[in-house]
Structures are given as structure tokens and as C-alpha cells.
C-alpha positions as CSV (number, residue, x, y, z in Angstrom):
1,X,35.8,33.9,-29.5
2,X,35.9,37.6,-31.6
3,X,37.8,40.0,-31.1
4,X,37.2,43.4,-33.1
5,X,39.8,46.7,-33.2
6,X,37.9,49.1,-30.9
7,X,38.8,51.7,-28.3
8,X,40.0,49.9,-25.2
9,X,38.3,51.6,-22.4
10,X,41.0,52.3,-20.1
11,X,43.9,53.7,-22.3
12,X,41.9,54.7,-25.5
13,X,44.1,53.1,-28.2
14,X,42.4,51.0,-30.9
15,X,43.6,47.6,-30.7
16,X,42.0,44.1,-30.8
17,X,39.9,44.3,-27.7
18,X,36.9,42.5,-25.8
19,X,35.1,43.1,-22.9
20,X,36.6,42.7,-19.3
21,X,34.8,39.6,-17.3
22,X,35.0,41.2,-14.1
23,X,32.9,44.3,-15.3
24,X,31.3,43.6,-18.6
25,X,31.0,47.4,-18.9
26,X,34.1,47.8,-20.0
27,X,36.3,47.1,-22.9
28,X,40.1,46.2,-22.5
29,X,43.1,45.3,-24.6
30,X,45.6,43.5,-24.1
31,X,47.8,45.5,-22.4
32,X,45.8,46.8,-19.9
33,X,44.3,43.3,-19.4
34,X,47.9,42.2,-18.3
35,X,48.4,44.9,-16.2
36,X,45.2,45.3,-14.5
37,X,45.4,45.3,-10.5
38,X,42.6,43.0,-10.2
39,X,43.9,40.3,-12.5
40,X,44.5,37.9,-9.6
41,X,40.9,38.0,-8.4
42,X,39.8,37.3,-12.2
43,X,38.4,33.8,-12.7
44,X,38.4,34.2,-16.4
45,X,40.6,36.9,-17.7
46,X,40.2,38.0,-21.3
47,X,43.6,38.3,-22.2
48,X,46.3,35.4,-21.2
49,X,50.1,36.4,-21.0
50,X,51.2,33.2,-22.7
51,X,50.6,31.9,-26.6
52,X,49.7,28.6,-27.0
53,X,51.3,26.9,-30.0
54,X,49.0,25.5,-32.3
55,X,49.8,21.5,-32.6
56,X,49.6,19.4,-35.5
57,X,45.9,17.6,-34.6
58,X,44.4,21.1,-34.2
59,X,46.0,22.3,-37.5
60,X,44.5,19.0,-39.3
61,X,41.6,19.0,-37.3
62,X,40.9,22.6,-38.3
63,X,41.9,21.9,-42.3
64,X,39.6,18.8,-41.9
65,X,36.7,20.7,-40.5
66,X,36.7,23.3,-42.8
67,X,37.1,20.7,-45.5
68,X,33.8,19.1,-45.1
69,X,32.0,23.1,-44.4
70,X,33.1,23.6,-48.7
71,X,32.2,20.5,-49.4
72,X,28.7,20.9,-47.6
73,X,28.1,24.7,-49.3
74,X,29.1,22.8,-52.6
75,X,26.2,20.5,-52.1
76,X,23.8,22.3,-50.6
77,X,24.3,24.5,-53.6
78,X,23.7,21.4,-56.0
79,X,20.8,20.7,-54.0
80,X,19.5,24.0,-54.5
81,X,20.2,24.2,-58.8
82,X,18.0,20.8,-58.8
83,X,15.3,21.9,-56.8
């Protein structure tokens, strides 16, 4: 999941933001994500009050995976230079 810097759509500051899944027509931060009145009738809210830690197999997993992306550009570039 993305998340750019725009204007949240309820307090108009510019902060890492995506759009609310209860109406898609707006944009929220964080903030008003947490705060929002409706939160407990959300099935999938955008923003979580909690950070996860990352763990050791999802570091190495991550390292690993983007490991064998390099070493697939690398060949596909070799690939390409023969062809």
C-alpha cells in the first residue's frame, strides 16, 4: 500500500494520507483517521493506532526478495546486450 503527502480532506494539512474506506471520496491522515467518530463502524480503517515491529523473517524475507529482483534486472539486462 502507497501513501503520498497530500491534503487530508478534513483538516487541510499535508501529511502522508490515503483515502478513507468508509467514503472513498475523501482523503484522511492519520490523525483524523484516529479520531474519526465513525472509526468503530469501520471494517477496514486506513490508519491503525498501533506499529507493528518489523521481525527478523520479514526483514530477511524482504533483503531476500529484493535480492533476487537485482539479480533478475542484472540478467535480463545481459539477456538484452546478447540479443
Amino acid at each position: 500500500m502507497t501513501f503520498y503527502w497530500e491534503r487530508c480532506s478534513i483538516c487541510g494539512k499535508y501529511s502522508p494520507s490515503d483515502k478513507c474506506w468508509l467514503h472513498s471520496d475523501i482523503i484522511v491522515c492519520a490523525f483524523c483517521c484516529l479520531f474519526c467518530a465513525e472509526r468503530d463502524n469501520c471494517a477496514k480503517p486506513t490508519w491503525y493506532s498501533s506499529i507493528k515491529p518489523v521481525t527478523v523473517e520479514e526483514k530477511s524475507r524482504r533483503e531476500r526478495k529484493a535480492a533476487e529482483e537485482k539479480i533478475q534486472k542484472v540478467l535480463e539486462e545481459l539477456l538484452g546486450k546478447l540479443g
